[in-house]
C-alpha positions as CSV (number, residue, x, y, z in Angstrom):
1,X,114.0,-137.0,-5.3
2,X,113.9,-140.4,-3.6
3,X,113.5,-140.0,0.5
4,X,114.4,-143.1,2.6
5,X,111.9,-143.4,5.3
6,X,113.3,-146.2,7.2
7,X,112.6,-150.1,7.5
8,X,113.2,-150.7,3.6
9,X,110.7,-148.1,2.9
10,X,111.2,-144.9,-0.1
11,X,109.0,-142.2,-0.9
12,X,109.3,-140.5,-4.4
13,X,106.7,-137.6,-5.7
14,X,106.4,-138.0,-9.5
15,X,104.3,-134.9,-9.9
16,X,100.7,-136.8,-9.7
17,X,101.3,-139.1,-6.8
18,X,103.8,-140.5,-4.1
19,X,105.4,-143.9,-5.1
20,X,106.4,-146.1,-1.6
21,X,108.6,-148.7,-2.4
22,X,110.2,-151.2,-0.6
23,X,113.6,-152.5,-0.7
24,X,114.8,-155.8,1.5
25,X,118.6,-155.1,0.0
26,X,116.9,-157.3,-3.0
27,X,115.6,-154.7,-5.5
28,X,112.4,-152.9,-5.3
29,X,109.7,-155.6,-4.4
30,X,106.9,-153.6,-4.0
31,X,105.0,-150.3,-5.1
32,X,102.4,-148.3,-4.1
33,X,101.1,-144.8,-5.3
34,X,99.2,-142.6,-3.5
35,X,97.3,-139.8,-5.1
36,X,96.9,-136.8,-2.6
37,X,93.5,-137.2,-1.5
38,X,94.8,-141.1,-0.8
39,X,97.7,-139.4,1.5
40,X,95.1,-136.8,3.0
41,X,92.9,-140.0,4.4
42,X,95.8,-141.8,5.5
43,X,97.2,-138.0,7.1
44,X,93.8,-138.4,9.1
45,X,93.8,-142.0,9.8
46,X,97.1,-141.5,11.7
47,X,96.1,-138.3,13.5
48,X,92.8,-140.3,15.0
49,X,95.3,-142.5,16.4
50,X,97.8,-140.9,17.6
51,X,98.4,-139.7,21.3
52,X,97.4,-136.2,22.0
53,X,100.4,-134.0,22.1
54,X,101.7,-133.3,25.4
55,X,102.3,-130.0,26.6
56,X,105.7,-130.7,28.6
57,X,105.4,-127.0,30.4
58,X,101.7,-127.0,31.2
59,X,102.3,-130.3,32.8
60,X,105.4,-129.2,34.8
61,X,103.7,-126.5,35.8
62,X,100.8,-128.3,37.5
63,X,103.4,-130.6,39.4
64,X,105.1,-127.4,40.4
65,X,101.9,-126.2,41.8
66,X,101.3,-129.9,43.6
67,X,104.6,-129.9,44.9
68,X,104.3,-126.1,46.2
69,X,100.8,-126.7,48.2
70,X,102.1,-130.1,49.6
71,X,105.0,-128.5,50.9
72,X,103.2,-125.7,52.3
73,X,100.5,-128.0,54.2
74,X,104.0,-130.0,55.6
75,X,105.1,-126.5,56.9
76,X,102.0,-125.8,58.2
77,X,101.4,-129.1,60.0
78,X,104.8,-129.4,61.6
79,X,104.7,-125.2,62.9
80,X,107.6,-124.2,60.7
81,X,107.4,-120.7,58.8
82,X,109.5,-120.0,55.3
C-alpha cells in the first residue's frame, strides 16, 4: 500500500524497508529506502527537535490560578468583598 504524505512525497513498506518517492506530477524522480533502524534514527532526530508537547490544561490551569489571585488582590485593594 502506497501512502501519500504530502508535497510530492509517497511512502510504501515492501516488507524490508520503506521506499519515499517523490512525484512533481512527472513520474517518480526520486527513491529512497529506509531500513528500520534508518527510520528509528531519523524517529529520534525529529523528536530532539521538536517542541515539547504542550499540556493545554496544565497551562490553563496556571492562568486560572493568576487570574484568580489578581483578582482577589484587586478586591482586596479597592475594600470590596465576593
Amino acid at each position: 500500500m502506497i501512502r501519500y504524505l504530502g508535497d510530492g512525497v509517497s511512502v510504501e513498506w515492501d516488507g524490508r524497508a520503506f521506499k519515499l518517492t517523490t512525484d512533481a506530477g512527472h513520474g517518480v524522480t526520486n527513491r529512497i529506502y529506509l531500513e528500520p533502524a534508518i527510520v528509528d534514527a531519523f524517529a529520534r532526530f525529529v523528536g530532539e527537535r521538536r517542541a515539547p508537547a504542550v499540556d493545554l490544561d496544565a497551562e490553563f490551569a496556571a492562568i486560572d490560578r493568576e487570574l484568580d489571585a489578581a483578582f482577589a488582590a484587586l478586591t482586596d485593594a479597592a475594600g470590596v468583598r465576593s
